[in-house]
C-alpha positions in Angstrom: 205.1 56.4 95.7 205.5 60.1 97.1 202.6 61.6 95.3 200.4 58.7 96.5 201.5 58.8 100.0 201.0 62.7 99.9 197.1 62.3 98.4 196.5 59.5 101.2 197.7 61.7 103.9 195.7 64.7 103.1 192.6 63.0 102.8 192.9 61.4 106.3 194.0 64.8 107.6 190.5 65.9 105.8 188.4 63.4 107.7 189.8 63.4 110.7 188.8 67.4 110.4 185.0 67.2 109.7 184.9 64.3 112.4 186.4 67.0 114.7 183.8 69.7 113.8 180.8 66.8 113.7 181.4 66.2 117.5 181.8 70.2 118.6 178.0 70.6 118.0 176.7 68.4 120.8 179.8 68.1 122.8 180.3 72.0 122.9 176.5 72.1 124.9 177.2 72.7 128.1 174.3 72.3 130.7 170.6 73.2 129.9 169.0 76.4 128.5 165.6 77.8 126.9 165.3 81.2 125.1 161.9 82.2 127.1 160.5 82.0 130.3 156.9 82.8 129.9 154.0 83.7 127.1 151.1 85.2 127.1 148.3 84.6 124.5 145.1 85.7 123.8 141.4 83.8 124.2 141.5 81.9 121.1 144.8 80.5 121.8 147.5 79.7 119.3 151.0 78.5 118.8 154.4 79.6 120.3 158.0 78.3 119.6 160.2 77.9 122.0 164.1 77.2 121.4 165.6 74.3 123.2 169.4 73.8 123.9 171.3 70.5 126.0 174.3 68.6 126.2 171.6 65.8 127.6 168.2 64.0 126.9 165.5 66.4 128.2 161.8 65.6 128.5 159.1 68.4 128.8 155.7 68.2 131.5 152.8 70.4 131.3 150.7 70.6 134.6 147.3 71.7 132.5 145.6 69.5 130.0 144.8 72.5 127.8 148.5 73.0 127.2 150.5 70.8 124.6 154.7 70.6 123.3 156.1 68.8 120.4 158.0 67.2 121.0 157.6 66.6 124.7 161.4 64.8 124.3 164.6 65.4 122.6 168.2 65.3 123.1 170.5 68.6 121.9 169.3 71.1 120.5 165.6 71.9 119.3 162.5 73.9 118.4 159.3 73.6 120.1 156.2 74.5 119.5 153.8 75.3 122.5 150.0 74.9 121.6 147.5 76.2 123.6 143.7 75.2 123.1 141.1 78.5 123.2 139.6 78.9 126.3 135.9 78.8 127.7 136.0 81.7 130.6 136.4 85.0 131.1 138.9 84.6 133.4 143.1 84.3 132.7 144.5 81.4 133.4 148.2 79.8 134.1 149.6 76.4 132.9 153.7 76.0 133.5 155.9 73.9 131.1 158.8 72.1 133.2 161.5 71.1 131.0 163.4 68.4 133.1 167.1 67.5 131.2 169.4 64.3 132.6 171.4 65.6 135.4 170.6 69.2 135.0 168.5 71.3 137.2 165.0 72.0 135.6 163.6 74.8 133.7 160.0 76.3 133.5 158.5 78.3 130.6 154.8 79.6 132.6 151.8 80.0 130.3 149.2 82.9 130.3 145.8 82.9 128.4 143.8 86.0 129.2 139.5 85.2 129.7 136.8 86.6 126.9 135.6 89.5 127.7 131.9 89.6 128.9 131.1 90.9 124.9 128.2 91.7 122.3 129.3 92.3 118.8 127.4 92.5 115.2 128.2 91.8 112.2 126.7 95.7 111.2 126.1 98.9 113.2 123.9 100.8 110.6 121.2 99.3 108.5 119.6 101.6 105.9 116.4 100.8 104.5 113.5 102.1 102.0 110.5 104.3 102.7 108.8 101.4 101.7 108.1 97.6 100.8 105.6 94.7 100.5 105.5 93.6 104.1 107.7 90.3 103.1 110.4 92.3 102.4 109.9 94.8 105.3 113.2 93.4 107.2 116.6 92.8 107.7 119.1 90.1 109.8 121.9 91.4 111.7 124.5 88.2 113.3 124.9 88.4 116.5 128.0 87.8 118.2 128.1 86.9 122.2 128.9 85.4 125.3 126.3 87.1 127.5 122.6 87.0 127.5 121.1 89.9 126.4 117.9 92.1 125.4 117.0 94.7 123.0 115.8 98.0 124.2 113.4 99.9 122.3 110.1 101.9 123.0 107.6 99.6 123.2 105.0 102.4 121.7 105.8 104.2 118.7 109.1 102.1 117.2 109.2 101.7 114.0 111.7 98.7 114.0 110.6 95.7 116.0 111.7 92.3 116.7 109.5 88.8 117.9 112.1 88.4 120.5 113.3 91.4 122.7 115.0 88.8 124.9 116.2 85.8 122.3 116.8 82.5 123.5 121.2 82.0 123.4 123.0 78.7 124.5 125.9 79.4 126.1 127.0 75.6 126.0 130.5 76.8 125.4 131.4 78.7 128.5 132.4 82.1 127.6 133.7 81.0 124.3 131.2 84.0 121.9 128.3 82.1 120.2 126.4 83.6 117.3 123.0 83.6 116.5 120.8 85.5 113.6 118.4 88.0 114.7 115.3 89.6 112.3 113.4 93.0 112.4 111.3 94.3 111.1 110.6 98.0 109.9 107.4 99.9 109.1 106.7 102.2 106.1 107.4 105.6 106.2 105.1 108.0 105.6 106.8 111.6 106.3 108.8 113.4 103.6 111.6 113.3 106.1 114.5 110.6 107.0 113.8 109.0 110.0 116.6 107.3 112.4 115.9 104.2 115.1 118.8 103.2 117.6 118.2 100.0 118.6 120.4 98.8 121.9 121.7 95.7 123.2 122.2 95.1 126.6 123.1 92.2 129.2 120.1 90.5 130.7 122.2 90.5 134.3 123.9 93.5 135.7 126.9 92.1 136.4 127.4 91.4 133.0 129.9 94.7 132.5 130.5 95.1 128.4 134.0 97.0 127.1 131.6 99.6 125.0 128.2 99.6 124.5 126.3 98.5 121.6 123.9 100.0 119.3 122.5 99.6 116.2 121.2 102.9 114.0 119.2 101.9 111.4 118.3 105.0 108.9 115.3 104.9 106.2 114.9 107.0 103.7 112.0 109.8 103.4 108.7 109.2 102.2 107.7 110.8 98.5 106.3 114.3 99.3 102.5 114.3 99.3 101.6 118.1 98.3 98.1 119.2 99.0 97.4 119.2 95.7 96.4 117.6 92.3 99.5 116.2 92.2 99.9 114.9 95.5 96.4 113.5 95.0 98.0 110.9 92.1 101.0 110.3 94.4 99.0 108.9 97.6 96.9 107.0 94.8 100.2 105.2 93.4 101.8 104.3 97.0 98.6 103.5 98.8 97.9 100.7 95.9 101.8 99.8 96.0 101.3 99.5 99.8 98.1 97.6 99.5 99.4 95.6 96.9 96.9 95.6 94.8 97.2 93.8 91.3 95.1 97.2 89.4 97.5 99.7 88.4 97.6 102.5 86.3 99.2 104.3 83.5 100.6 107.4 85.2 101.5 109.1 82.1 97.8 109.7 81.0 95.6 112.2 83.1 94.6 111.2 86.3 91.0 111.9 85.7 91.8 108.7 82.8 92.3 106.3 85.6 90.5 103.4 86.0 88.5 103.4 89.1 88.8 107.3 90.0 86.7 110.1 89.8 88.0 113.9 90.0 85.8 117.2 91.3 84.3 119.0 88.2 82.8 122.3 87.9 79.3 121.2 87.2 79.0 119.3 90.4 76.7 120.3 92.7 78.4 122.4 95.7 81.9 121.8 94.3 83.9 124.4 95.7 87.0 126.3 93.8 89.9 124.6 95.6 87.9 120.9 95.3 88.0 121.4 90.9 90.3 118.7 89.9 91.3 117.1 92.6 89.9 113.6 93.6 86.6 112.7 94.3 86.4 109.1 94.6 89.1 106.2 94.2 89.0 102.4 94.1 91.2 100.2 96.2 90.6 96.7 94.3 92.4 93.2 94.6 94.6 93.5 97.2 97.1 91.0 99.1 97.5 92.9 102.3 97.2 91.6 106.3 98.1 95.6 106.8 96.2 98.5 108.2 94.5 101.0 105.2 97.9 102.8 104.2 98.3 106.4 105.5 98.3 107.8 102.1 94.8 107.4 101.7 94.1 109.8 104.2 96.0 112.8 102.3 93.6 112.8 99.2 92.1 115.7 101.3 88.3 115.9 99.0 87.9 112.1 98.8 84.0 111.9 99.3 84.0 108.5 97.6 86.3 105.5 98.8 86.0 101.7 97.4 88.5 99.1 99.4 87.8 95.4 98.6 89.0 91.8 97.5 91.9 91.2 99.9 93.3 87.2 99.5 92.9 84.7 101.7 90.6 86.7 104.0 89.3 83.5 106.0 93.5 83.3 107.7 94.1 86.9 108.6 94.4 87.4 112.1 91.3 87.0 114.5 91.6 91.3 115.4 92.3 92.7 112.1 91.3 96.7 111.6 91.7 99.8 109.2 93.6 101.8 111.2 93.8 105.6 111.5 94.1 106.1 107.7 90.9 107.5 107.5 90.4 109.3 110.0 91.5 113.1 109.3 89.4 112.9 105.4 86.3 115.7 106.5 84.6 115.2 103.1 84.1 111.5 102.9 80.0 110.1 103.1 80.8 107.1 101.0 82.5 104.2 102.6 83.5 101.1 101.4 85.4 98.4 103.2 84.4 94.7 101.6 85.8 91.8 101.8 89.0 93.2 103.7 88.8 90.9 106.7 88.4 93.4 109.3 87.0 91.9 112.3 85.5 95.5 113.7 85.3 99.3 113.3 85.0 102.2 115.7 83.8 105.9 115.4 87.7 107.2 116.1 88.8 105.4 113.1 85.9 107.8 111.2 86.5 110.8 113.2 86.3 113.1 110.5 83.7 111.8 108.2 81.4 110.1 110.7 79.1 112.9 110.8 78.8 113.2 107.5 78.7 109.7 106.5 75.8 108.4 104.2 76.6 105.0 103.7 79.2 102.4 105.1 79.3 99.0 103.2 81.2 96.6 105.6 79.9 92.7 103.8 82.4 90.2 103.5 84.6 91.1 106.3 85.1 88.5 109.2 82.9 90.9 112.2 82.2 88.6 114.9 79.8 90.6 116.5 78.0 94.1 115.5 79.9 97.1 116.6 78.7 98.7 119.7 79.5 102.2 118.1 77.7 101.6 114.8 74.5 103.8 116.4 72.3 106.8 115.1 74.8 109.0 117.5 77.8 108.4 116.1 76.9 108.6 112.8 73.6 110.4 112.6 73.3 111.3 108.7 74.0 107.2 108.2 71.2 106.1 105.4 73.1 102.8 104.0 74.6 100.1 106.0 75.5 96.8 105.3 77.1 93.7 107.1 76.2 90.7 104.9 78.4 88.0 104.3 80.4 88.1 107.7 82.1 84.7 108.0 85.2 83.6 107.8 84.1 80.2 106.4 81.7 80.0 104.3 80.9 76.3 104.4 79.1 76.5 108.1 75.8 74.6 108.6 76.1 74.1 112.1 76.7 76.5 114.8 78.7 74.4 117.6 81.2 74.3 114.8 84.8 74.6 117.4 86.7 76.7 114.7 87.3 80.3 116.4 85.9 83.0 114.8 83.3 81.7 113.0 81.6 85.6 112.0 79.0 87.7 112.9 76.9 85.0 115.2 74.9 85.9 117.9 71.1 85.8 119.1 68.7 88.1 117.8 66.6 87.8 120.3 68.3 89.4 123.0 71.3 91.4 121.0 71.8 94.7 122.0 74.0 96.0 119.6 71.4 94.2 116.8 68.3 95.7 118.6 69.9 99.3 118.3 70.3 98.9 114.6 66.9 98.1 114.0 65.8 101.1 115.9 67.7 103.2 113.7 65.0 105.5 112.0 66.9 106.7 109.4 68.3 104.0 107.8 66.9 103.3 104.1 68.8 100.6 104.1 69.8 97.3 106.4 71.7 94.7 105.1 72.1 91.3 107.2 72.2 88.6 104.9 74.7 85.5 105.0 75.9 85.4 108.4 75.4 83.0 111.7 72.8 84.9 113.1 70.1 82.5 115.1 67.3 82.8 117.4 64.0 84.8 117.2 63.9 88.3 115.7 62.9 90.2 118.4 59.7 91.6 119.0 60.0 94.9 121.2 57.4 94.0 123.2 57.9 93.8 126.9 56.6 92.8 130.0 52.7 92.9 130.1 52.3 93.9 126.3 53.8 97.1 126.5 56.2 98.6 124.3 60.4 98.1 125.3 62.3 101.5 126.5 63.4 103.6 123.4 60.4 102.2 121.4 57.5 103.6 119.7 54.6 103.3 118.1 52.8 104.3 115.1 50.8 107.5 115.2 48.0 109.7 113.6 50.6 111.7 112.0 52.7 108.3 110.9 50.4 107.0 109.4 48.6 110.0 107.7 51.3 110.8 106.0 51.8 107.3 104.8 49.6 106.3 101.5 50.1 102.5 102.4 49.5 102.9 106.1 46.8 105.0 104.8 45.2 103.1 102.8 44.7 100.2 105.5 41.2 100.4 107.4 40.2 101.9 110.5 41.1 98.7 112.6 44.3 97.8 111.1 45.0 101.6 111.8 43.9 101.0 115.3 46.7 98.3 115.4 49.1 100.2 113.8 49.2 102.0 116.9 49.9 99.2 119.3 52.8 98.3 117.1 56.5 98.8 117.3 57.8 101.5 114.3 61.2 100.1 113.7 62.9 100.7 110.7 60.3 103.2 109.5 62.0 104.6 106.7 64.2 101.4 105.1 63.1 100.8 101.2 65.8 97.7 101.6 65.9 95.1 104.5 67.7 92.3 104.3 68.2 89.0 106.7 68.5 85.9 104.9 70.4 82.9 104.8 71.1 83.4 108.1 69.9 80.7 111.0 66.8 82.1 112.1 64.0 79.9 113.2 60.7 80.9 114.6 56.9 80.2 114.4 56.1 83.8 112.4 58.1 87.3 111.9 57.3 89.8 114.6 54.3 92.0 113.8 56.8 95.3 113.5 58.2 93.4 110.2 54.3 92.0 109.1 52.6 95.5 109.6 56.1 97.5 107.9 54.5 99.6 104.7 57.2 98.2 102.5 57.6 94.6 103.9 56.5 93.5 99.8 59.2 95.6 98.9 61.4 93.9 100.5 61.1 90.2 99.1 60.5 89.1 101.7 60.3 85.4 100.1 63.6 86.2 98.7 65.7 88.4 101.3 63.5 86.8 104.5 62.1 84.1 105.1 65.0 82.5 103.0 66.7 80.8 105.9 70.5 78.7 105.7 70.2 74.9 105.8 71.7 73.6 109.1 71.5 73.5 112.9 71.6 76.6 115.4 72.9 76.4 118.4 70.2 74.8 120.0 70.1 72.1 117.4 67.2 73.8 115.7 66.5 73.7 112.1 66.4 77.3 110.7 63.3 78.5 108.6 59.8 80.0 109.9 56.9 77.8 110.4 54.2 79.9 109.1 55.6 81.1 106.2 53.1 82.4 103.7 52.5 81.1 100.1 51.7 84.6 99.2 51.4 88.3 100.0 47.9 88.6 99.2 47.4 89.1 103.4 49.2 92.5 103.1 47.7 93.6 100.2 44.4 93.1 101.9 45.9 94.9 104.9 47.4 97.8 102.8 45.3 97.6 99.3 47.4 101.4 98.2 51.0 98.4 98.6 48.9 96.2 95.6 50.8 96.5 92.5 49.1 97.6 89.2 49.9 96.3 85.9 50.7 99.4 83.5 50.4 99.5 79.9 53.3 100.5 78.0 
């Protein structure tokens, strides 16, 4: 019985022990305490912990919604955790925690959350890019990261990087709380040997908006391919003015340049070739492009281009409604061959010529989208001029009536009263006028003003005109005598051409019936040929005494008759 009674007694001794240290963990809590008395957290918010000791129940209140604890309630001894939501101003703010335990005095733990700071961050503060790029790769995002409004400063004139919004549209829905939003620029093509560097900044649309640093982007491109004045820098411009223009012709770069298709070099043989022109390029063609650029810089450094061929852009009928060539051309002192077809270019001026327009002998501008003649296309400006040419200018080409609403139709206006027109048909020199296939209407005008006479800047026939004339010579003495009543315009053209246009009338004017070469110039064909249609009076185009024949004019100038020749 003793060993039993000793193994009972020792196990109640043992549970009466843990019983005794069970009950010291509350009961030893005396009163009410809480290991901090404030925090301070950031913007974002977070999450806190805060430890809890009492001898009580104890239940926690928070005086600001933004402020939470779990548990809010307890009795003993506990963690907390004290979340606090992000916040929407700029300004701190305060919440207080009031723990409240039975029949203890109260505690508080006080909150702090500083404001955002009036900010503008990106996701990137240097952006390199190439020299150069099709124009749908020509750009690059940056993130924007804010709670102000802002703009980007840049020179409005010369920048190289640009964006459609200076001033983007931001909602701020959130307070101060940073929103972000995706911004693009764009970047043009360098052209200079040397690496170029834009800083773009971001500033707050409102002065009061103070930032913590300012903000800049630097965006760096690399340098252009060194175009060297000579033979060699010839075939570079060649290569990145077609990359640039996007044209679908290229060439094998390996083989000699004076193998490539569509380019001509200087040789010795040709006439008034000079030592330092021998091999380098004499003409170049420009051919199936997909560009809604200006002519690429390039083009201007093939310093001894006299000839130059751009044409067949895409989709010429939806590039913009002011569309132009540029500067490109405009330092090349050797060029008297100028094409520019079906481009889209809606005008050109004498500056963009500056160096050749002196020189010029024929500019070929058909198939563009011209919407009116070019007030500086005039003997002045380009006074060796033989060759010009602005058929084809519309921008649709399925137009048969002129009160068509689409905006910039072409090259429509009356010929009747045109001043620009009228200065090109007094243009002496020109061998060559080209008019056909546009929106032209009216009455070709006659010259003649007010009480028969002749208009200002017009003359007439003379002795010495017609001397020297075998056709007008060969007329008799009283179609002479008329000769001298009528206007000489276009005395020299070999080629005139204005059909398919919508021209109406009863008869041509007599400068155009009594013109030396009018048989030359089919006129059945490349005249009288009118569009099908309405002007924009309503009135059907075509001349009502158009002739079956040209017998008339051979009878008027017998030398004009052709002869059959035996071979």
């Amino acid at each position: 019985m003793k060993p039993l009674f000793k193994i009972y007694l020792c196990l109640f001794a043992s549970l009466c022990f843990i019983a005794a240290c069970d009950d010291s963990d509350e009961e030893g809590i005396s009163g009410f305490t809480i290991n901090a008395q404030e925090f301070t957290l950031g913007a974002t918010g977070g999450m806190e912990s805060v430890k809890v000791a009492s001898g009580t129940k104890w239940v926690a209140k928070v005086n600001q919604p933004w402020v939470k604890v779990m548990p809010a309630n307890g009795v003993g001894s506990t963690n907390c955790e004290i979340v606090v939501d992000s916040t929407l101003s700029n300004d701190v703010r305060h919440a207080v925690v009031t723990f409240v335990p039975e029949g203890q005095s109260k505690q508080e733990l006080k909150i702090h959350q500083t404001g955002y700071g009036k900010m503008i961050g990106l996701d990137k503060y240097e952006v390199e890019v190439a020299s150069m790029a099709n124009e749908d790769k020509r750009y690059f995002d940056i993130s924007v990261t804010t709670n102000v409004k802002f703009k980007v400063d840049y020179p409005l004139m010369g920048s190289w990087v640009t964006t459609s919004k200076r001033q983007p549209d931001i909602s701020l829905d959130y307070g101060a709380r940073p929103r972000t939003i995706k911004m693009r620029f764009k970047w043009d093509m360098n052209t200079d040997p040397k690496e170029r560097i834009a800083s773009i900044k971001f500033l707050p649309v409102n002065e009061e908006d103070e930032l913590e640093k300012e903000v800049a982007l630097t965006i760096k491109q690399e340098a252009s391919p060194e175009i060297t004045d000579d033979r060699r820098g010839d075939s570079i411009a060649i290569v990145i003015a077609s990359t640039k223009l996007r044209s679908m012709i290229s060439w094998d770069t390996s083989e000699r340049l004076d193998y490539w298709a569509g380019i001509t070099v200087w040789e010795r043989t040709d006439k008034g070739v000079t030592p330092e022109q021998i091999g380098r390029v004499r003409s170049v063609e420009f051919k199936m492009l997909n560009t809604k650029e200006e002519l690429p810089a390039e083009i201007g450094k093939i310093k001894y281009l006299e000839t130059l061929v751009v044409a067949s852009n895409t989709n010429t009928q939806l590039l913009p409604a002011t569309y132009r060539i540029g500067n490109a051309l405009k330092g090349l002192q050797h060029l008297k061959n100028l094409t520019i077809s079906a481009m889209g270019i809606t005008t050109i001026s004498k500056s963009e010529l500056e160096g050749s327009c002196q020189i010029l002998t024929k500019l070929d501008l058909s198939s563009n989208n011209f919407t009116a003649i070019p007030s500086d296309l005039q003997f002045r400006n380009f006074p060796e001029l033989t060759h010009l040419s602005l058929t084809g200018n519309r921008r649709y080409s399925s137009i048969t009536d002129l009160n068509d609403t689409r905006e910039n139709l072409g090259l429509k206006f009356d010929a009747s009263n045109n001043y620009n027109f009228k200065n090109l048909l007094k243009w002496e020199k020109l061998k060559s006028l080209s008019l056909s296939y546009n929106l032209i209407y009216g009455e070709l005008p006659t010259f003649i003003g007010y009480g028969g006479r002749l208009e200002s800047g017009v003359y007439a026939y003379t002795d010495e005109d017609i001397q020297s004339n075998d056709t007008l010579n060969s007329a008799s003495n009283e179609v002479k005598a008329k000769l001298k009543t009528i206007p000489r315009i276009l005395p020299n053209a070999e080629r005139f051409t204005i059909n398919l246009n919508f021209l109406s009338g009863d008869d041509l004017p007599e400068w155009l019936l009594y013109h030396p070469r009018f048989a030359r110039f089919d006129p059945f064909t490349l005249i009288y040929t009118q569009d099908s249609g309405k002007d924009m009076n309503g009135n059907v185009p075509g001349f009502k005494n158009e002739p079956s024949n040209l017998e008339w004019f051979y009878e008027r100038y017998p030398k004009a008759r052709p002869t059959l020749t035996e071979y």
